[in-house]
N, C-alpha and C positions, 0 to 999 in steps of 0.2 A: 504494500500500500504506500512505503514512504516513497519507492520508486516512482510509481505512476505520477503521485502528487509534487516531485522534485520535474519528472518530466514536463507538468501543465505550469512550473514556473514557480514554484511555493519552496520556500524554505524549511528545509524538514529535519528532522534529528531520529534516526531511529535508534530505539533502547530495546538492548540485547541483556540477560540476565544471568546467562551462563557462559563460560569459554567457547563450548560446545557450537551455540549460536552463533556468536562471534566468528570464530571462524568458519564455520557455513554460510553466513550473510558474506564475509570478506572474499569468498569462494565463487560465490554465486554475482557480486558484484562488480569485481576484480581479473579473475581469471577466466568463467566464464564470456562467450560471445562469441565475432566476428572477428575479430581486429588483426588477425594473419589469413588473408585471402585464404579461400579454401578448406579452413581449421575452424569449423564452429562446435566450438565446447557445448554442445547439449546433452541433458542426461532424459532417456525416458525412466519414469518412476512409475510404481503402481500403489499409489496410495493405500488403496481399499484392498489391497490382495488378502489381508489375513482378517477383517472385519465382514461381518455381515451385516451393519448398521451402515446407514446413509448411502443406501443403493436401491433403485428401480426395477432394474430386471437384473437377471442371475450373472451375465455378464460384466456387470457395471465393476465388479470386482478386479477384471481382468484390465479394466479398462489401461490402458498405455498414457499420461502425459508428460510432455514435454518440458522443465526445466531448464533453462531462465524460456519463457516462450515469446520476450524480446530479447533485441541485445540493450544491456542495460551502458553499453558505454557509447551507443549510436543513441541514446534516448535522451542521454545526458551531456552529450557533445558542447562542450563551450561553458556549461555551468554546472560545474563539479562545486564552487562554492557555497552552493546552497543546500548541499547535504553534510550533514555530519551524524556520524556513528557515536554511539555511547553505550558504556559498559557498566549497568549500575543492577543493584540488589535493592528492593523494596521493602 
């Protein structure tokens, strides 16, 4: 969410509360994407594979998506200033 809303131009701070996070968000921000011709870092996941909650038909478990499903450094091109990351416990 802090993505899309840094993409429409808004100054955002996303707060991560574990390491674990942290480096996943810096993974999925950072190294994922486009940015070497030819090499986009996508991961398919399946959320729902071990859950039978939050599914419509018997397949939806199976279902395949795509991770980052933009590139988050073509999104942010030119204003990287307006995001900042944070590491806090509640």
């Amino acid at each position: 969410l802090a993505l899309e809303l840094a993409g429409k131009k808004f100054a955002v701070q996303g707060n991560d509360f574990s390491l674990h996070m942290l480096f996943a968000s810096d993974y999925l921000l950072n190294a994922c994407g486009g940015t070497v011709p030819g090499l986009a870092r996508n991961h398919e996941i399946s959320p729902y594979l071990g859950s039978t909650m939050n599914r419509n038909r018997v397949y939806d478990s199976v279902k395949k998506h795509v991770v980052p499903d933009v590139d988050p450094q073509k999104l942010l091109y030119g204003d990287e200033e307006g995001v900042e990351e944070g590491g806090v416990d509640f």
